[in-house]
C-alpha positions in Angstrom: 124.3 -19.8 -101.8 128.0 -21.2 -101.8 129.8 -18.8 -99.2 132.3 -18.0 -101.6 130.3 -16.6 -103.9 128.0 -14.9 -101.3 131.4 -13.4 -100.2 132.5 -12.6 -103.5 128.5 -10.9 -104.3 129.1 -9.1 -101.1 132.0 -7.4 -101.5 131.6 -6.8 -105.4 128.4 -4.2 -104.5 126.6 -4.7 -107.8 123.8 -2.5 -106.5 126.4 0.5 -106.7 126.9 -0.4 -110.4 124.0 1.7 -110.8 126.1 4.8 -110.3 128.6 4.2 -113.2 125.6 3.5 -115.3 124.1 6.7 -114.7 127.4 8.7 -114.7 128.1 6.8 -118.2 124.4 7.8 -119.4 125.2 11.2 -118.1 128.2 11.8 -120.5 126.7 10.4 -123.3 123.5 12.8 -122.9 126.3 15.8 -122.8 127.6 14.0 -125.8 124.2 14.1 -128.0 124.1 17.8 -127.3 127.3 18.2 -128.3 126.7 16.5 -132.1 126.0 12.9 -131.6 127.1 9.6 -130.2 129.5 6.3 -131.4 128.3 3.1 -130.7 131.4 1.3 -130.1 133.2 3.9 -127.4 130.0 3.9 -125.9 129.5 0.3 -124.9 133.4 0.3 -124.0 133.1 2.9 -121.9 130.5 1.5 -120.2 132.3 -2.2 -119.6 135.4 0.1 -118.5 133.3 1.7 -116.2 131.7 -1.8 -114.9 134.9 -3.3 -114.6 137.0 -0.9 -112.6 133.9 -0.1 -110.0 133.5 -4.1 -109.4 137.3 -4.9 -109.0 137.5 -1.6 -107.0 135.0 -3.0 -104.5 136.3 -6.4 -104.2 139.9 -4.9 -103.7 138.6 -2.6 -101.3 137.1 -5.4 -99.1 140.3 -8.0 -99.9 142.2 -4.9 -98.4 140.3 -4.4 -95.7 140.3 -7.9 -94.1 144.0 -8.4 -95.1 145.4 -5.2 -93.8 142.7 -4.4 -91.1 142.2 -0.8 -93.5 141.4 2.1 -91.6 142.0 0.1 -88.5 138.5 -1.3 -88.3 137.3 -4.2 -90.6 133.9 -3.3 -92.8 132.3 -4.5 -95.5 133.3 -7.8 -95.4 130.9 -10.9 -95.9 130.0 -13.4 -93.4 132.0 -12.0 -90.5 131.3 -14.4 -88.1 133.7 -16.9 -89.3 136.5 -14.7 -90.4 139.1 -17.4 -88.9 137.5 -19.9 -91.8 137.6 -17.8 -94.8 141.0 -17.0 -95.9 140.5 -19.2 -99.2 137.2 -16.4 -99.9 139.6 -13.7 -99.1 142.4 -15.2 -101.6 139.8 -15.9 -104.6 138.4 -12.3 -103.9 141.8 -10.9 -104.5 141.9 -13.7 -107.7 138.9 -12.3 -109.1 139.8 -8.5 -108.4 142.6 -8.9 -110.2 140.8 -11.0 -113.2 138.3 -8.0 -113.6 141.3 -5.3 -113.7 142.6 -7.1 -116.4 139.0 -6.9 -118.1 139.0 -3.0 -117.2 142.5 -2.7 -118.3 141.4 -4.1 -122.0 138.7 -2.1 -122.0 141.0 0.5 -121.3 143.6 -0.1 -124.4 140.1 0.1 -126.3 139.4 3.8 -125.4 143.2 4.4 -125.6 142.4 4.1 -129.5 140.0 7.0 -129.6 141.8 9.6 -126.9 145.3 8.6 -126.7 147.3 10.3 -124.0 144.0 12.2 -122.8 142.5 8.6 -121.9 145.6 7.4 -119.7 145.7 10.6 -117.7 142.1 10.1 -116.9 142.9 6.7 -116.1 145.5 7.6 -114.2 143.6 10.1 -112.3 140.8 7.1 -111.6 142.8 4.8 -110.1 144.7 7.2 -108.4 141.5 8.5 -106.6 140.3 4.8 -106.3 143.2 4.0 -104.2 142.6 6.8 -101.3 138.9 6.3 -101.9 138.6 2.5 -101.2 142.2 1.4 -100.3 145.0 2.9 -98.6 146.2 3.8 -95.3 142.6 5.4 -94.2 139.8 4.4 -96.9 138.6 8.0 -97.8 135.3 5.8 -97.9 135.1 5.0 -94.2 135.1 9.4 -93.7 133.1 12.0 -93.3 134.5 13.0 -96.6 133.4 10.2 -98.3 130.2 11.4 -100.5 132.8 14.2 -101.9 134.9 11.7 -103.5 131.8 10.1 -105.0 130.7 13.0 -106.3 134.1 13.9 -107.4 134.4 10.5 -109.1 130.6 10.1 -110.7 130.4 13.6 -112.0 132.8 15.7 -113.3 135.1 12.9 -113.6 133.2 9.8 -115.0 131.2 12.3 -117.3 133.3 14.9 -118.5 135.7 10.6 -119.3 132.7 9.5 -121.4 131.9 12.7 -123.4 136.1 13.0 -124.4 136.0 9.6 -125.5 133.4 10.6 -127.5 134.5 14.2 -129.0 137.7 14.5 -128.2 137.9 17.9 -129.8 134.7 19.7 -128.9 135.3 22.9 -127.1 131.4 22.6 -125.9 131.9 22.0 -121.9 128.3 23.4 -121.0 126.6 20.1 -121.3 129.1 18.3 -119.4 129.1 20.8 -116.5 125.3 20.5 -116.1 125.4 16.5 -116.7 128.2 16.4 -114.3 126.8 18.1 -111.8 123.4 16.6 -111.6 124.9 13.0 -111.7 127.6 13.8 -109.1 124.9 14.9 -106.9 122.6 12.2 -107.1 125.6 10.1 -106.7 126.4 11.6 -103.5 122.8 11.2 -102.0 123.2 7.6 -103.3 125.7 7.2 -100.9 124.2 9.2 -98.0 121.3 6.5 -98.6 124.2 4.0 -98.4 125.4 5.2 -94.8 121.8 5.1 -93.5 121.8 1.8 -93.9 125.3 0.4 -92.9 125.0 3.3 -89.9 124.5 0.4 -87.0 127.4 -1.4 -88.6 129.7 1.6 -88.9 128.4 2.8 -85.6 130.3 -0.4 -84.3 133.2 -0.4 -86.0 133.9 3.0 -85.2 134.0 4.3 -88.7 133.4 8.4 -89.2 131.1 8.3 -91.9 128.9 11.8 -92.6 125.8 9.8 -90.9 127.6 8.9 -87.4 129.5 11.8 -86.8 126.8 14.6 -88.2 123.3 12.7 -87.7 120.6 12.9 -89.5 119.4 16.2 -89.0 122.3 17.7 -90.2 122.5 14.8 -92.9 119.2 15.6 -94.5 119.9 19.0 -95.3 122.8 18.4 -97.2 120.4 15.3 -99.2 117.7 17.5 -99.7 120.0 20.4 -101.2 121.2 17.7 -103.7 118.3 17.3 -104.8 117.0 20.6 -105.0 119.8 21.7 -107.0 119.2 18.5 -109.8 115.6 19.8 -109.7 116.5 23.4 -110.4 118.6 22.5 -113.4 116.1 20.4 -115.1 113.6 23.0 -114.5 115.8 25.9 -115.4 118.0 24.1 -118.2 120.5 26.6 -119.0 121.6 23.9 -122.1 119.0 22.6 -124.4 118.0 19.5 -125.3 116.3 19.4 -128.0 115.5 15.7 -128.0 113.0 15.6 -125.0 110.1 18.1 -123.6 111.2 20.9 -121.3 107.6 19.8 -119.6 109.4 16.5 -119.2 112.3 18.2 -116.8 109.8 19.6 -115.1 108.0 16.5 -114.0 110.9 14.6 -113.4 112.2 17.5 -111.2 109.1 17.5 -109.6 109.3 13.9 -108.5 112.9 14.2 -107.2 111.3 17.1 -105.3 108.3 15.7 -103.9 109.9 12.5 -103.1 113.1 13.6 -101.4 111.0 16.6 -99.1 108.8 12.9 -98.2 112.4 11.3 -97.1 113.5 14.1 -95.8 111.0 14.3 -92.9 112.3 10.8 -92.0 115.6 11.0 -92.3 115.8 12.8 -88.3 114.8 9.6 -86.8 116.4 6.5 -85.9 118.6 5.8 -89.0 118.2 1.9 -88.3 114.2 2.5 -88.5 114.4 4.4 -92.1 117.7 3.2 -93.9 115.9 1.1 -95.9 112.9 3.4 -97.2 115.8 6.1 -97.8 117.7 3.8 -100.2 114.5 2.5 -101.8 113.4 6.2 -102.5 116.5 7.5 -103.5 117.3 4.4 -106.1 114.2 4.7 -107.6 114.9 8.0 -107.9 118.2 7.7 -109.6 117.1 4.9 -111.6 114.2 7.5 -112.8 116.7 9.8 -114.2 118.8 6.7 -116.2 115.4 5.9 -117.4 115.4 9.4 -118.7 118.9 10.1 -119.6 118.7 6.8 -121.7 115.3 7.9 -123.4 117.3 10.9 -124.9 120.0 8.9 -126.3 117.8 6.3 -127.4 115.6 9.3 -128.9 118.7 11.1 -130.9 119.3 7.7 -133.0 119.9 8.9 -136.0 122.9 10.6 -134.6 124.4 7.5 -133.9 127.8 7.1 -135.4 128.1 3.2 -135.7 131.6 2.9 -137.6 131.7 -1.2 -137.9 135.4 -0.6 -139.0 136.2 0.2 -135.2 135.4 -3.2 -134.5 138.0 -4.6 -136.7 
């Protein structure tokens, strides 16, 4: 692969992706129990959402060679000959900036359907984007780290999707539960992340949850998670009338069964099991898109597609 492009595949993260898909798929689940779903909003939500989390990462890494962020350089592709790529680092910050001006368009879309509402949430986003991956002291490269994506995948991305799409529904139930259960698979998402970068931020010195706590302190807080999601989807204090209540159950079960299995590994050496971690936990966060996509796909015929919105 051309080493600009590895750099800029590197630092764009498309495997995190994932996570604004699913907090996207979250909201618009709140949103089919809350009457019904528009097309349009829905798919530019979702290419907002794209947008801003790609040119958030590559910013992040452009920042962090350029400035030496949080005094320790991470994340950055192809490290061993940093003296060679400052054309990578200039066409990462080329294309960062290219793909804001995708997520801003995106942006003046949605801006149409909330007004005001949409550019405080906006606001709010790239204001928490800014301590979370840029700054004086990425948030990111903390302790504190899986709170901001929590924070940023749950109540925030959801609770963003389901105004755009009723804007003047007073039902918050179904984005409460949607946002938590995203935020905290979101979170254990990134635990799985820190498992696997843990020899790396080890080196560099950088205090994330994994190196400072370990992993049997770790593990509790990712089995909790998960537990929790399990309990909702078992418990469902808002119905969905689209999909089996047996089919919460045996997705709960899975995230049960599955994270008990990591959690037994997850007190060893992190450089043994980072990979089986993230594997497991993916798969288990893609299971719940799967599902969460199922239901909208399901309540169909409360799709609102107004072709005049695309005039």
């Amino acid at each position: 692969m051309d080493p600009k492009t590895r750099t800029l595949l590197l630092n764009a993260h498309p495997a995190s992706l994932i996570l604004g898909v699913g907090a996207v798929m979250a909201g618009l689940t709140a949103s089919v129990i809350r009457g019904g779903i528009t097309f349009f909003p829905a798919l530019m939500t979702l290419l907002f959402v794209m947008f801003l989390q790609i040119s958030g990462n590559l910013y992040h890494g452009f920042l962090d060679y350029r400035y030496n962020a949080g005094a320790n350089i991470s994340g950055m592709g192809d490290r061993d000959s940093r003296s060679n790529n400052s054309s990578r680092v200039a066409l990462m910050k080329i294309v960062a900036d290219a793909i804001s001006i995708l997520a801003v368009t995106t942006g003046l879309a949605l801006f149409s359907f909330v007004g005001w509402i949409g550019a405080a949430y906006l606001a709010v986003i790239v204001l928490i984007l800014y301590f979370y991956l840029g700054g004086p002291y990425p948030i990111v490269r903390t302790k504190w780290s899986i709170v901001v994506t929590f924070i940023l995948f749950g109540p925030v991305a959801v609770s963003g999707t389901a105004i755009v799409q009723m804007p003047e529904s007073s039902e918050w139930l179904p984005v409460i539960v949607y946002s938590i259960i995203n935020g905290l698979m979101a979170a254990n998402a990134h635990i799985a992340v820190q498992y696997l970068r843990y020899k790396e931020d080890l080196t560099n010195g950088v205090d994330t949850l994994v190196t400072s706590k370990g992993g049997g302190f770790t593990r509790f807080i990712y089995l909790g998670n998960t537990l929790i999601v399990s309990a909702i989807l078992i418990i469902r204090p808002t119905a969905v009338e689209y999909v089996s209540h047996w089919v919460g159950i045996g997705v709960a079960l899975i995230l049960m069964v599955s994270s008990v299995w990591v959690f037994a590994h997850m007190n060893g050496d992190p450089t043994k099991v980072s990979r089986m971690i993230r594997s497991v936990t993916m798969e288990q966060y893609i299971l719940l898109i799967i599902v969460l996509l199922c239901i909208n796909l399901i309540a169909f015929d409360d799709f609102q597609f107004n072709f005049i919105q695309l005039i």
